[in-house]
C-alpha positions as CSV (number, residue, x, y, z in Angstrom):
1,X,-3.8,71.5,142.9
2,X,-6.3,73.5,140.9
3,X,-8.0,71.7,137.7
4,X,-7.6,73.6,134.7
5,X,-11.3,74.6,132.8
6,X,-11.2,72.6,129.4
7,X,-10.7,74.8,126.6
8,X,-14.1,75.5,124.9
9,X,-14.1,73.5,121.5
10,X,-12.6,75.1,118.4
11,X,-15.1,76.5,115.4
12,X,-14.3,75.0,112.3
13,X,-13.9,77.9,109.5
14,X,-17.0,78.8,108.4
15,X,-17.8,78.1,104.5
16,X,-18.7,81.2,102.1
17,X,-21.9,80.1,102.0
18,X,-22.0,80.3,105.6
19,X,-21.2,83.6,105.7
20,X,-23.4,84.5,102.7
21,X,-26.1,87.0,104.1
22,X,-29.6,86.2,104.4
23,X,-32.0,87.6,101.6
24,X,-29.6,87.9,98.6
25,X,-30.3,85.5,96.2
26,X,-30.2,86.7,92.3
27,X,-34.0,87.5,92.9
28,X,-33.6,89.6,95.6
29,X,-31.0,91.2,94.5
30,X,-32.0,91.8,90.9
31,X,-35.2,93.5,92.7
32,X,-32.3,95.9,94.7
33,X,-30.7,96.8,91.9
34,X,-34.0,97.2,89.4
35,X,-35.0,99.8,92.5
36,X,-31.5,101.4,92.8
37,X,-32.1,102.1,88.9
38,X,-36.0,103.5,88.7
39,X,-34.5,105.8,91.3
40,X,-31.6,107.3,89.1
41,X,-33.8,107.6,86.6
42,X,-36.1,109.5,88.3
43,X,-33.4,111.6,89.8
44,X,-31.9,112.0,86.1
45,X,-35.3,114.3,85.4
46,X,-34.0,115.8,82.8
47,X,-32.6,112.2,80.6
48,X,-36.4,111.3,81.3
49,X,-37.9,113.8,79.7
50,X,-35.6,113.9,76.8
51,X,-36.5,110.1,76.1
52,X,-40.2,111.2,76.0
53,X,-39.7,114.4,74.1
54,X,-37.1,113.1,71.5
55,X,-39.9,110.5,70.1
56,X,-42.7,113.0,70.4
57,X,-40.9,115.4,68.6
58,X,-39.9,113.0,65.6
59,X,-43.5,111.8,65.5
60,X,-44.9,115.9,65.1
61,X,-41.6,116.4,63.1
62,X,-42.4,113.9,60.7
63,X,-46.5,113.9,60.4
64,X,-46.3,117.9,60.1
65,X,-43.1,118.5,58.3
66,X,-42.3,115.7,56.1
67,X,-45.4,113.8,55.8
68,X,-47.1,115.6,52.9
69,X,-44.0,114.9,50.8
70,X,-43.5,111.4,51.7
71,X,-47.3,109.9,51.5
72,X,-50.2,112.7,50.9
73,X,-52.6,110.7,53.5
74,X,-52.8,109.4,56.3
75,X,-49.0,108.9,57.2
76,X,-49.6,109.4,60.6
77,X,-51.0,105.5,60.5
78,X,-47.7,105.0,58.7
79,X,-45.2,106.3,60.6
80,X,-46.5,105.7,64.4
81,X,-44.8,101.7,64.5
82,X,-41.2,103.4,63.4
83,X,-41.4,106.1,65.7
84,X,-42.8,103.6,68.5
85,X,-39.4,101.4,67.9
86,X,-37.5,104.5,67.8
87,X,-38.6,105.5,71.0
88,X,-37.1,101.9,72.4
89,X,-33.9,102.5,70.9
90,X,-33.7,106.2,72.6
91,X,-34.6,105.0,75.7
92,X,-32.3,102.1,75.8
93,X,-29.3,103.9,74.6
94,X,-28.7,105.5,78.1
95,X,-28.5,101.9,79.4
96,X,-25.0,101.8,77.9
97,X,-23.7,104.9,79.1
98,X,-25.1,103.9,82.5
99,X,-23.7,100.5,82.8
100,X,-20.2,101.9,81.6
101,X,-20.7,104.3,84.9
102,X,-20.5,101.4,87.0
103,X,-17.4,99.5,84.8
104,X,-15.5,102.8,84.9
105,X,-16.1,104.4,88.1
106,X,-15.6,101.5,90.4
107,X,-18.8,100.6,91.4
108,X,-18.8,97.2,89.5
109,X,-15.9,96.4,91.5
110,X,-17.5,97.1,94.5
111,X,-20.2,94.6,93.7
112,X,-18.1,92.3,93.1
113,X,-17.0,91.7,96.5
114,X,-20.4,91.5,97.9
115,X,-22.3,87.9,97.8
116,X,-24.4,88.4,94.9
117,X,-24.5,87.7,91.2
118,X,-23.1,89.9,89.4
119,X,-25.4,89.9,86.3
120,X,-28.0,91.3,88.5
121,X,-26.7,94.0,88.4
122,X,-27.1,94.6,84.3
123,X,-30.2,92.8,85.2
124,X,-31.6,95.8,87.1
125,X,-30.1,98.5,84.5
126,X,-32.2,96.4,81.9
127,X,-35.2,95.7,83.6
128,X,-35.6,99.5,84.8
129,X,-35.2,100.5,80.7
130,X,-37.6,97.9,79.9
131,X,-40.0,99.7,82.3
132,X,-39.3,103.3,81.5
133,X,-39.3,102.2,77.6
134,X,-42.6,100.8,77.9
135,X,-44.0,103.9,79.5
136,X,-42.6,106.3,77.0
137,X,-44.1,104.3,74.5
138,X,-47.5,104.3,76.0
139,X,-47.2,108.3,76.0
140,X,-46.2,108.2,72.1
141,X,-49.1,106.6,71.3
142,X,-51.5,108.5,73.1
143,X,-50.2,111.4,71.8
144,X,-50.3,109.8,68.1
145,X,-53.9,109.4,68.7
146,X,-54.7,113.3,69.6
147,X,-53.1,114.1,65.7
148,X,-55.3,111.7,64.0
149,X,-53.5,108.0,64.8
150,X,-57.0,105.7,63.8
151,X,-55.4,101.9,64.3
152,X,-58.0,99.2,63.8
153,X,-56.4,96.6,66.0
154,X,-57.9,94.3,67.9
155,X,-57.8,93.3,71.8
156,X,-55.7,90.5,70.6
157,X,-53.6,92.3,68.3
158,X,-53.0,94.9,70.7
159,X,-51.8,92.1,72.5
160,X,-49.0,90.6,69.6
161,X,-48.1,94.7,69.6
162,X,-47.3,94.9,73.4
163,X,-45.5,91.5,72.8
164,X,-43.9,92.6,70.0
165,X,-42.6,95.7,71.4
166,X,-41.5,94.6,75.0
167,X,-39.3,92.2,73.5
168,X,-37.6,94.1,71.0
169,X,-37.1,96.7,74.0
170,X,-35.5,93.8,75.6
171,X,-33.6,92.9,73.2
172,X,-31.4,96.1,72.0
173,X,-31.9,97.4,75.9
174,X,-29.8,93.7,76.3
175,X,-27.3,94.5,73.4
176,X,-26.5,98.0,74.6
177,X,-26.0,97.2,78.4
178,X,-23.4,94.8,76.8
179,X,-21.9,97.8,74.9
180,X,-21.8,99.7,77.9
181,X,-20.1,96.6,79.6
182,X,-17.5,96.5,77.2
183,X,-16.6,100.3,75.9
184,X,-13.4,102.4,77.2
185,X,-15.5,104.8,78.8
186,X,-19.4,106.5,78.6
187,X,-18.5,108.8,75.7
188,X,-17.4,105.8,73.7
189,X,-20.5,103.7,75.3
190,X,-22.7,106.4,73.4
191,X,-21.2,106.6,70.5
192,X,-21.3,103.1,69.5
193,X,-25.0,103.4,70.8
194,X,-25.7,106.1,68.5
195,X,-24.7,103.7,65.6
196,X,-27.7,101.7,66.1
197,X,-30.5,104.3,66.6
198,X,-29.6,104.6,62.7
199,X,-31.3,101.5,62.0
200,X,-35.2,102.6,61.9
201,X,-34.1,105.0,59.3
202,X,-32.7,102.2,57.1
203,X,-36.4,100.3,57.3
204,X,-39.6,101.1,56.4
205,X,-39.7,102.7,59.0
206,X,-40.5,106.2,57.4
207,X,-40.3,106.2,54.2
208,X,-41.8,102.7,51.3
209,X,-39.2,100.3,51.0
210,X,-40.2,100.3,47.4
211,X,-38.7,104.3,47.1
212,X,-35.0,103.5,48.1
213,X,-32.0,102.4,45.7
214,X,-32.2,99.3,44.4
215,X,-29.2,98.2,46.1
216,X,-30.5,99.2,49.5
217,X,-33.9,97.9,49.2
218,X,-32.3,94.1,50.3
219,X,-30.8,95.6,53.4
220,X,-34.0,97.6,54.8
221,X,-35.9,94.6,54.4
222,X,-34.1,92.2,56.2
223,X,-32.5,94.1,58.8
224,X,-34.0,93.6,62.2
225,X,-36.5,96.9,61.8
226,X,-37.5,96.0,58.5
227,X,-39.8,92.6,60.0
228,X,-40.5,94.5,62.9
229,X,-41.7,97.4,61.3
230,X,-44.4,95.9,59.1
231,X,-45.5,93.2,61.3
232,X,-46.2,96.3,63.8
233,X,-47.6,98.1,60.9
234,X,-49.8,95.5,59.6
235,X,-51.3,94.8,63.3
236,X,-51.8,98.1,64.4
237,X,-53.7,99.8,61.0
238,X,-54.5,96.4,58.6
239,X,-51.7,96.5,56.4
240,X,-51.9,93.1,55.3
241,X,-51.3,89.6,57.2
242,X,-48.8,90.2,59.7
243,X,-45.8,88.1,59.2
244,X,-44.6,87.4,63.1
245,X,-42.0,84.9,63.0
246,X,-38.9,86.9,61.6
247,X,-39.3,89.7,64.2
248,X,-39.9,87.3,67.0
249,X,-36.6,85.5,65.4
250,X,-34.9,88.8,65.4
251,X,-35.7,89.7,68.8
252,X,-35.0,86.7,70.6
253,X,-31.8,86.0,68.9
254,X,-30.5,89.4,69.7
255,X,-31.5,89.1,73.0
256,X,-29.4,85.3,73.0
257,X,-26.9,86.9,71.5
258,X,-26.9,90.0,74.4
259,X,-26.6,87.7,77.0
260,X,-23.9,85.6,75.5
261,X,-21.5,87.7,74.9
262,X,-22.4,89.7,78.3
263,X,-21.2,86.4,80.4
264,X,-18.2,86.3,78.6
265,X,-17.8,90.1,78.8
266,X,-18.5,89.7,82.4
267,X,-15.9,86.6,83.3
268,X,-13.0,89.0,81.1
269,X,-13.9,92.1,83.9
270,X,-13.3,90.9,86.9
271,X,-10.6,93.5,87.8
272,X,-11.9,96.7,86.1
């Protein structure tokens, strides 16, 4: 009589985080997905060089054009911190038509059933904008100073102003990949979008506070450009003393705010 071999010992079922691949924690995958964006945006040639061109344009449009009716000297020095911030809100606009991409054409779902978190992968939309923002802006103000820009900043002010600015990219580039989260489609992403690049105009952003209607004079001033505007304005060319806790207040609520309602946004989409 032959002996039967023993059956070799059962596996128990392996957990999720068993089967969970090596290497994609929310840092390493933040990083894939901050790479998977610089590239589209480098591919997207064209939405590049718009969000360069669009602020440069504005800045000439304004200095050449308008300035001489609006102050008779040196408005280049006045406008360059309203065209800066309007660069950000250029730049991050696309965020929300890009994000909405992903939502509408299924990729979101897609990365959904892979064993990462899923806010990375708005983290790496936002992170890439942050980048690309920051560059544009670097370009606007180099090409403020070849048509007479003369700020009297110094090291550590320049410091405040690249404080100042990244965060406020941050910020709206935050609040629109929520938009793009939550909109029916990329039209309607950049159309609400579009909404908000109003707000530099309703600030002192190019034009005194002090020549606007009464009634709307309350409103620039303490919408989140107004702060923003003259504490920029103030570091950059000596304005006065610059007045840093409302736009820091601004800025970091929005951002709060962003990411708040982008959780909740995110928990409400699982199946789109």
């Amino acid at each position: 009589m032959t002996s039967l071999d023993p059956a070799p010992p059962r596996k128990s079922p392996s957990r999720p985080e068993d089967r969970r691949p090596l290497g994609t924690g929310p840092l390493t995958s933040s990083a894939v997905f901050i790479d998977r964006s610089l590239r589209h945006s480098l591919r997207d040639g064209e939405g590049l060089l718009m969000a360069v061109a669009l602020p440069v344009m504005l800045l000439l449009l304004f200095t050449y054009v308008f300035g001489g009716a609006i102050i008779s000297e040196g408005y280049v020095d006045f406008v360059v911190p309203g065209v800066i911030l309007t660069c950000a809100g250029f730049g991050a606009a696309s965020v929300a038509v890009s994000v909405n991409r992903d939502v509408t054409l299924g990729a979101m779902r897609r990365f959904r059933t892979m064993p990462i978190v899923a806010s990375t992968v708005l983290a790496g939309h936002v992170v890439a904008s942050v980048m690309r923002n920051l560059l544009a802006t670097v370009i606007v103000i180099l090409v403020a100073l070849l048509i007479g820009f003369r700020p009297t900043a110094t090291v550590l002010e320049w410091i405040a102003v690249l404080g100042l600015v990244a965060l406020w990219i941050l910020a709206i580039t935050a609040l629109f990949a929520c938009i793009g989260l939550v909109a029916g489609s990329p039209e309607a992403a950049n159309g609400y979008g579009f909404v908000l690049l109003f707000l530099p105009y309703l600030s002192s952003a190019f034009v005194p506070i002090a020549t606007m209607p009464d009634w709307l004079q309350p409103i620039a001033r303490h919408q989140p450009m107004g702060p923003l505007v003259d504490a920029l304005r103030a570091l950059l060319v000596g304005t006065g003393e610059a007045q840093l806790l409302a736009p820091l207040a601004w800025s970091i609520g929005i951002t709060a705010g962003a990411m708040v309602l982008t959780a909740v946004a995110l928990r409400r989409s699982g199946d789109r």
